[in-house]
C-alpha positions in Angstrom: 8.0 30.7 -2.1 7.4 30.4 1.8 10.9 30.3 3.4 11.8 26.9 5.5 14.9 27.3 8.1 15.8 24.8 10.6 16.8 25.5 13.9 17.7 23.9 17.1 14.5 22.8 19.4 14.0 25.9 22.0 10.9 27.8 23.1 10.5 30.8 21.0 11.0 34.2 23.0 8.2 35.9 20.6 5.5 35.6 17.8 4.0 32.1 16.6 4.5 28.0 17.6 3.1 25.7 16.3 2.7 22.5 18.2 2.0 19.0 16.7 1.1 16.9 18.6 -0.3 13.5 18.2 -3.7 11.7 19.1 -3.8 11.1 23.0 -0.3 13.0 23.5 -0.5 15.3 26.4 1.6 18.8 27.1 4.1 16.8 29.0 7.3 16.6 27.3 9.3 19.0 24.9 8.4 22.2 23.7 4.6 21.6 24.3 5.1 21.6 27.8 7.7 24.1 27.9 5.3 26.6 26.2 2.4 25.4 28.8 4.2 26.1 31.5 5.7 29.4 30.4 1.8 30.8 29.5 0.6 29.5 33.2 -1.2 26.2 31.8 -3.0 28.4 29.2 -2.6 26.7 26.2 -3.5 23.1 28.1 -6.9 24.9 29.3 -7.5 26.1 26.0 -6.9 23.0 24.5 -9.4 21.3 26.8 -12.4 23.2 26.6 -11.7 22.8 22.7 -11.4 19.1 23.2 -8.4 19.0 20.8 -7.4 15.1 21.3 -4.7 15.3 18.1 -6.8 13.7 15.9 -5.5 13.7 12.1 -6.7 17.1 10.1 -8.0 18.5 13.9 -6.7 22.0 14.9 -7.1 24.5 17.3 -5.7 28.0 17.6 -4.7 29.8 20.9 -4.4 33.2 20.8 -2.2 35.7 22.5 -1.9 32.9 25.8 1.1 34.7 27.4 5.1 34.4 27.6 5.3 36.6 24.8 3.7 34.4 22.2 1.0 36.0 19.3 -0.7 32.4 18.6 -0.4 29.2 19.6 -1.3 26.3 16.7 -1.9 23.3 18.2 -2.4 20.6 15.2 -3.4 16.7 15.0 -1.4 14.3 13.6 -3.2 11.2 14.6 -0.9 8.0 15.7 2.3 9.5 14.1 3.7 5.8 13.7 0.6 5.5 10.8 0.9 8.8 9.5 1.6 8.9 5.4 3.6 11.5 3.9 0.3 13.1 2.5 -1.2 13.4 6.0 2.0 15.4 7.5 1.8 17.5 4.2 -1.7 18.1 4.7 -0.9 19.1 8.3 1.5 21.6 7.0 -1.4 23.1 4.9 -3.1 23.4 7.9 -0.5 25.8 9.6 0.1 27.6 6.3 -4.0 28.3 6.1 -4.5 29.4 9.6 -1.6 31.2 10.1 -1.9 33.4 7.3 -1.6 36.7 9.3 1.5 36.1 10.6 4.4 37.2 9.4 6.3 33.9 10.7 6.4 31.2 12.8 8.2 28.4 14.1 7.2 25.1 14.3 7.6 22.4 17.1 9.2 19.1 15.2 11.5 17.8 17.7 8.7 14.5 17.6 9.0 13.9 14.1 11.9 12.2 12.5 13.5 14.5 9.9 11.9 12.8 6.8 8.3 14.0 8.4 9.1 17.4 9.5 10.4 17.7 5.7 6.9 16.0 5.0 5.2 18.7 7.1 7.4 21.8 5.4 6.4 20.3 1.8 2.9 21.1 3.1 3.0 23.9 4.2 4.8 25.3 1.3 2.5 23.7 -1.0 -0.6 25.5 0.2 1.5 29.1 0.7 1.3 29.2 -3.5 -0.6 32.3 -5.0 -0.6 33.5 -8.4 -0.5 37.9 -7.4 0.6 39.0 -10.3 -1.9 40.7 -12.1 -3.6 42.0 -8.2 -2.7 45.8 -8.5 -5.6 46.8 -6.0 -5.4 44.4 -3.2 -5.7 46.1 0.3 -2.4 44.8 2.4 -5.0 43.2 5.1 -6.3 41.1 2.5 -2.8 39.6 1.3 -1.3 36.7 3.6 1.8 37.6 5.5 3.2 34.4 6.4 7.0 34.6 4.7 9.0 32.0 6.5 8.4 28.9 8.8 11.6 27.7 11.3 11.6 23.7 12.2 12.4 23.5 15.7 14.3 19.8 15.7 16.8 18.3 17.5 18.5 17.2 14.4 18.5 20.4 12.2 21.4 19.4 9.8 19.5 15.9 9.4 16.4 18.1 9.1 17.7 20.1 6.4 19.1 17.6 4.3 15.7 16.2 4.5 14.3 18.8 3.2 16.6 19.7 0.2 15.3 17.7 -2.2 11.7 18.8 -1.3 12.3 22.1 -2.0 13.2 21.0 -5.8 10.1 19.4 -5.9 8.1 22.4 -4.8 9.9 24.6 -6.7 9.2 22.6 -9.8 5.4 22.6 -8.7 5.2 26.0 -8.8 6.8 26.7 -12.0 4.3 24.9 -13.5 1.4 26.4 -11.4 2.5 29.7 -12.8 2.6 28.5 -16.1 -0.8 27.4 -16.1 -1.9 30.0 -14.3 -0.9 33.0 -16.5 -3.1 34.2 -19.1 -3.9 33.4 -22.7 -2.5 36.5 -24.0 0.5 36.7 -21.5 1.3 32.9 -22.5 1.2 32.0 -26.0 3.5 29.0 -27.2 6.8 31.3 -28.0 6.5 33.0 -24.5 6.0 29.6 -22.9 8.9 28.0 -24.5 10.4 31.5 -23.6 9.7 30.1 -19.8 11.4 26.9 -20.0 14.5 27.9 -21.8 15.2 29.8 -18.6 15.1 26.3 -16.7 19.0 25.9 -18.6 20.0 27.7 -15.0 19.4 24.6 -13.2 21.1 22.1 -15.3 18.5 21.3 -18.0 19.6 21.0 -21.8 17.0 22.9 -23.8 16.3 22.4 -27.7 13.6 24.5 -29.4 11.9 23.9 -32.4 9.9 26.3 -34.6 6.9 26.0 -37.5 10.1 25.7 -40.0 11.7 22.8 -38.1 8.4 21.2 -37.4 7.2 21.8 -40.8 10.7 20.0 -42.0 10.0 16.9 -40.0 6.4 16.5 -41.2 4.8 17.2 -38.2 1.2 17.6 -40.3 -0.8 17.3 -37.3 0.7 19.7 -34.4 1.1 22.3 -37.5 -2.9 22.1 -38.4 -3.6 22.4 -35.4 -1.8 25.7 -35.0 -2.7 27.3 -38.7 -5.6 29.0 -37.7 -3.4 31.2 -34.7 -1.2 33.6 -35.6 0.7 32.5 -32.6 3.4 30.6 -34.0 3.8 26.9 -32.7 6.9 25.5 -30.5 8.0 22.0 -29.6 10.5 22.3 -26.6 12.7 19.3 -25.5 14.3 19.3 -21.9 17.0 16.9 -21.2 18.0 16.4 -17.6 21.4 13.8 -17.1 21.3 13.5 -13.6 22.9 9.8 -14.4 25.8 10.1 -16.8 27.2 7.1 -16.3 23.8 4.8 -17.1 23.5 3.9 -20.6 20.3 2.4 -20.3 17.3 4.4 -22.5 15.7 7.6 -21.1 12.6 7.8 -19.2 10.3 10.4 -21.8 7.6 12.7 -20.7 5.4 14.1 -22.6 2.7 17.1 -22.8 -0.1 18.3 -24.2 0.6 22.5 -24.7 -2.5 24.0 -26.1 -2.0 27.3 -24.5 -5.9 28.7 -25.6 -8.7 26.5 -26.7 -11.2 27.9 -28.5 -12.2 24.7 -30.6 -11.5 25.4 -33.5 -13.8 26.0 -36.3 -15.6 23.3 -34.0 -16.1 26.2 -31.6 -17.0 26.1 -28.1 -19.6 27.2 -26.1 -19.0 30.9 -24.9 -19.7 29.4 -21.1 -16.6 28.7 -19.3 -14.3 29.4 -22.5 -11.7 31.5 -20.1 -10.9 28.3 -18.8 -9.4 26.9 -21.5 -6.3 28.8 -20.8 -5.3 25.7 -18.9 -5.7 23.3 -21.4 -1.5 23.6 -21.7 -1.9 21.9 -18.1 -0.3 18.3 -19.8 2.8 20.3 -20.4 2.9 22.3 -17.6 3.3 19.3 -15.9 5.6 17.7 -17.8 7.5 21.4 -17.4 7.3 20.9 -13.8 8.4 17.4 -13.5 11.5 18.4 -15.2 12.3 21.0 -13.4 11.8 19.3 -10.1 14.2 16.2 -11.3 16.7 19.2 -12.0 15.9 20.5 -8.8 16.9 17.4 -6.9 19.4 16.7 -8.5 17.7 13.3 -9.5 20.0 10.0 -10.4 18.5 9.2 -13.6 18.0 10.4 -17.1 15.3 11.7 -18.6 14.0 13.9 -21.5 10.5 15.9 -21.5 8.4 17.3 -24.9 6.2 19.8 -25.3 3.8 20.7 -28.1 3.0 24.1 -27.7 -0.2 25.4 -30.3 -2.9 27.7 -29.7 -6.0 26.5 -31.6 -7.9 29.8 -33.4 -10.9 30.1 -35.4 -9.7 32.4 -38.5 -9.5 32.0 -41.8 -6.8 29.9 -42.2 -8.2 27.4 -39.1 -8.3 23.7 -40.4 -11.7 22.6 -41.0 -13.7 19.8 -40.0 -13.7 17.2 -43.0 -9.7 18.1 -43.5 -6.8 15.3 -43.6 -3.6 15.8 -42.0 -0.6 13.6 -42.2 1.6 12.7 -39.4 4.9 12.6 -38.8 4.6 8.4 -38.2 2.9 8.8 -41.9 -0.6 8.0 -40.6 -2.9 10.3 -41.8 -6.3 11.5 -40.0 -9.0 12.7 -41.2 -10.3 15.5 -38.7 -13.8 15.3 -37.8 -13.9 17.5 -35.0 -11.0 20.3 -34.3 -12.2 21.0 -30.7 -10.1 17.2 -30.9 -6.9 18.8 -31.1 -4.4 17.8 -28.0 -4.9 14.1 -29.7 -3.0 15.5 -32.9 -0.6 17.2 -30.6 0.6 14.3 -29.0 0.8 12.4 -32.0 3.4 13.4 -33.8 5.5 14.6 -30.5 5.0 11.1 -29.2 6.3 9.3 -32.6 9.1 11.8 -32.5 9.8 10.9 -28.8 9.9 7.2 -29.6 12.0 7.5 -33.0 14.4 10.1 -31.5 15.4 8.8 -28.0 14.4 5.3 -27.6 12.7 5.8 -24.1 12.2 2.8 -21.6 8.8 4.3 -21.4 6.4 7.1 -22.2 4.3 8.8 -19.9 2.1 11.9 -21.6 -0.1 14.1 -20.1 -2.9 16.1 -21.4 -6.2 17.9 -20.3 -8.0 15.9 -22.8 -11.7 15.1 -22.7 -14.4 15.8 -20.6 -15.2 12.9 -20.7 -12.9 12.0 -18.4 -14.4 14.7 -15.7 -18.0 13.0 -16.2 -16.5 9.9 -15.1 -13.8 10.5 -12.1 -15.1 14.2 -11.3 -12.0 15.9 -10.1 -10.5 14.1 -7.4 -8.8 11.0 -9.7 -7.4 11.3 -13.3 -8.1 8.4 -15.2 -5.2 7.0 -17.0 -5.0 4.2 -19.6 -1.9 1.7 -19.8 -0.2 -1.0 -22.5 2.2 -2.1 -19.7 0.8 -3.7 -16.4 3.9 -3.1 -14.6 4.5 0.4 -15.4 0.6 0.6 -14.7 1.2 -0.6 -11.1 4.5 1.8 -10.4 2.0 5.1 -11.5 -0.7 3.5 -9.4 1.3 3.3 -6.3 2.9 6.4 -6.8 -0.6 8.3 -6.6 -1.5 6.3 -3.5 1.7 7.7 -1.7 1.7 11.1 -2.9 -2.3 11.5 -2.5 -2.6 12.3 -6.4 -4.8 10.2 -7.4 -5.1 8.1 -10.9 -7.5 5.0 -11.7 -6.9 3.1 -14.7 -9.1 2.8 -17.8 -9.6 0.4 -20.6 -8.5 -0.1 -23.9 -9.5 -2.7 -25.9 -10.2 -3.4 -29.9 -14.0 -2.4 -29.5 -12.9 1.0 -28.8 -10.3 1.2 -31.3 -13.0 0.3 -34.2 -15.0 3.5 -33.5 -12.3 5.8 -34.8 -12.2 3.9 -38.5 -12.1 6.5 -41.2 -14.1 5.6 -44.6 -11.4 7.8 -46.2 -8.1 7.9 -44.1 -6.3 5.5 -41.6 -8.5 7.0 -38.5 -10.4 9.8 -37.3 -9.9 11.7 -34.6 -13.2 10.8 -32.6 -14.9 8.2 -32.1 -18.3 9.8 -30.5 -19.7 10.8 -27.5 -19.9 7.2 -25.4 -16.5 6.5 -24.4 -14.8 9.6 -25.9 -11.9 9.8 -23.1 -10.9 6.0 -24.1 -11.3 6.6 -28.0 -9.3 9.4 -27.6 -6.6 7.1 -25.8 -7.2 4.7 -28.6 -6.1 7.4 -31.1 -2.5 8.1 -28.9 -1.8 4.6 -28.8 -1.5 4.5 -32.7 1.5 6.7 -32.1 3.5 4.3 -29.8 4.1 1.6 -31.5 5.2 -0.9 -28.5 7.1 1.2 -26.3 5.7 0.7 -22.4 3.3 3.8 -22.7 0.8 5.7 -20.2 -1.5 8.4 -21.2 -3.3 10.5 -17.9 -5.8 12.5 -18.7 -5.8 15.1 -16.7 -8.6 17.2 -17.5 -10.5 16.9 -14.0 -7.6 17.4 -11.8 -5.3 20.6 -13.1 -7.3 23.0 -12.2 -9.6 23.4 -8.4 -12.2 25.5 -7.6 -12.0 25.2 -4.1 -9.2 25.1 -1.4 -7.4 21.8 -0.5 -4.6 20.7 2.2 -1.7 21.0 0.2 -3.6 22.9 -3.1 -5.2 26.5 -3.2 -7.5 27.3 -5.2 -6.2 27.8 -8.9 -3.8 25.7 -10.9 -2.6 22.1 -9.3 0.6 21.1 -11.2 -1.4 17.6 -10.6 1.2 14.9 -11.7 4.3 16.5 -10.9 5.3 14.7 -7.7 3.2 12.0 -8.7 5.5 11.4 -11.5 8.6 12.5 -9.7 7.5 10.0 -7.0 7.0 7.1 -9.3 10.7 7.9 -10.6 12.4 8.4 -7.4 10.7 4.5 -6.4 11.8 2.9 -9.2 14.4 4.1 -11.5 16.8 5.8 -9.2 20.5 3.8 -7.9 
């Protein structure tokens, strides 16, 4: 992970600055006119006959303008007083993405208060992510050699305290980048709950359960999903107490962990089938989340599940036509087993509820694509039996920039998964299939405040973004953590 340090606020002797600088501001004060003056008005002439005016997500580089200096980075920040957290982050990006071939730089903040140059480090470390480790044959010209970033502030301790609890969050986003990056046959559900029983370093209580526990409880729908793999299923719990002393019920997180999708007997198209890899995304998530409470240090308590299955085509593969039972006792008759996450969730979610107790349940799953035909990939769509935990997600993804949009539910939609032989089905066709599908997990929660994101649009990008290289999101990790840290921390 790129390296932050904080330092006290003076003009670099050597290598990169960055300057940000706002919308109108001129290389008058601080370290922006310190560095002008020490290249001979270089970087001000430069800037000019750019016409860099500090506009939000405008940047200009300067290169090799004297006094010693490799680059200059001049970037926008628009009228700081109306900047967001999302558009310092995104500023960050910006310095991480054009300063890729430097091995380090430091980074004029002495403008920013220490919450926004811990904003702008967030960035920055955000968009530094890359997934290597399978790259034996990459020239060194071709890798990025930006290590470490230095905030120049006036305040450092204030600056670094600020940023502490950032770097939990980032941390936890890329643990669960990594996980959902890796590879079907690297990851497999004992591997993965391999992973996360290493997150007991950071103060996270880890139970594991295997197909002989699982099979125990009655969890008839997670285990036919996983019959046809010979990849054994896991459910992992994570508990994180960061608020001993509250006796009020745990907030519960939940994931969907299908770590290869073929279908099923209901087999996919060969198209595109590599990138079902991803479809754990839900849980590596919900992996993340936990670990970046941990990471923190967060004041409240909170447990996370995982159903961990890989859904195979062999002999032994449930068949369309079959009927499961759950662990609630519901029974379903399977219709389609490309349909599977839904069975996942359904018997970790009644577990979840009859176990702990939660205040609420949040799960997460890359679930139809459906849901990509109607939001695309810039906003998961997320469905909600509780307005007011509805409205704390919502605002959530308005301040962190990960954006969700609620969908209905309604008895319409619930009809369409009637079974003429068992209590449901587990599809209810093609119109509406994301909201059927939500229809299904809402059998399984009873009245507990519930949210189900689907987030089959947004874990994965095929294209660069401010804060988000190309590759595996972790989309809902600080949008969660966010929505915690607003409203259930003292």
């Amino acid at each position: 992970m790129l390296d932050i340090t904080v330092a006290k606020s003076a003009l670099p002797k050597s290598g990169a600055l960055v300057l940000l600088l706002e919308e109108g501001a001129v290389l008058d004060t601080g370290l922006a006119q310190a560095a002008d003056e020490a290249t001979g008005g270089a970087i001000g002439r430069a800037l000019a006959v750019a016409e860099f005016k500090g506009r939000k997500g405008q940047s200009t580089m300067v290169l090799a303008p004297g006094a010693g200096l490799t680059r200059v980075l001049a970037v926008g920040l628009g009228k700081l007083a109306d900047a967001a957290d999302r558009d310092l982050e995104a500023a960050g990006g910006a310095i991480t993405a054009a300063l890729a071939k430097e091995a380090s730089a430091a980074v004029a903040a002495a403008g920013l208060s220490p919450a926004q140059a811990a904003s702008v480090a967030l960035g920055a470390v955000l968009r530094a992510y890359r997934f290597d480790r399978y790259r034996t044959k990459e020239k060194a010209e071709d890798k990025p050699k930006l290590a470490k970033l230095t905030l120049l502030a006036d305040s450092a301790a204030k600056v670094k305290s600020a940023w502490e609890p950032l770097k939990g969050v980032a941390e936890g986003v890329y643990f669960a980048r990594d996980l959902v990056s890796e590879p079907p046959n690297v990851l497999n559900p004992a591997e993965m709950a391999r992973r996360i029983e290493g997150l007991n370093k950071i103060g996270l209580k880890i139970e594991t359960f295997g197909p002989k526990e699982m099979k125990k409880l009655g969890f008839g729908a997670l285990m036919g999903v996983a019959q046809g793999s010979s990849n054994e299923p896991r459910m992992v719990v994570m508990h994180w107490n960061g608020a001993p002393a509250d006796k009020t019920a745990p907030l519960c997180f939940v994931g969907k962990g299908v770590t290869f999708d073929t279908g099923g007997i209901s087999l996919k198209p060969a198209g595109g089938m590599e990138d079902m890899k991803w479809d754990m995304g839900g849980s590596g998530t919900v992996v993340g989340l936990m670990a970046a409470l941990a990471g923190r240090k967060a004041k409240v308590n909170a447990i996370g599940l995982v159903g961990l299955v890989e859904n195979m085509p062999d002999g032994n593969a449930q068949r369309p036509g079959d009927v499961v039972t759950t662990y609630s006792g519901q029974t379903v008759e399977v219709i389609n087993t490309d349909a599977e996450g839904r069975l996942v969730l359904a018997d970790v979610l009644w577990y979840a509820q009859e176990k702990y107790k939660p205040r609420f349940m949040i799960d997460l799953a890359t679930l139809t694509g459906a849901m990509m035909v109607a939001l695309g990939h810039e906003t998961a769509g997320y469905f909600a039996n509780d307005d007011a935990l509805s409205d704390q997600l919502f605002a959530a993804g308005k301040t962190t920039g990960e954006a969700v949009w609620r969908m209905p539910l309604g008895d319409a939609y619930d009809k369409l998964i009637k079974s003429d032989i068992a209590d449901m089905k587990n599809i209810g066709g093609r119109p509406g299939g994301a909201i059927t599908a939500a229809q299904f997990i809402q059998r399984f929660v009873n009245d507990v405040p519930w949210i189900h994101i689907d987030i089959a649009g947004v874990a994965w990008s095929g294209k660069d973004a401010p804060t988000i290289p190309k590759g595996a999101t972790a989309f809902g990790v600080r949008l969660l953590d966010r929505m915690v840290a607003d409203n259930y921390e003292k």
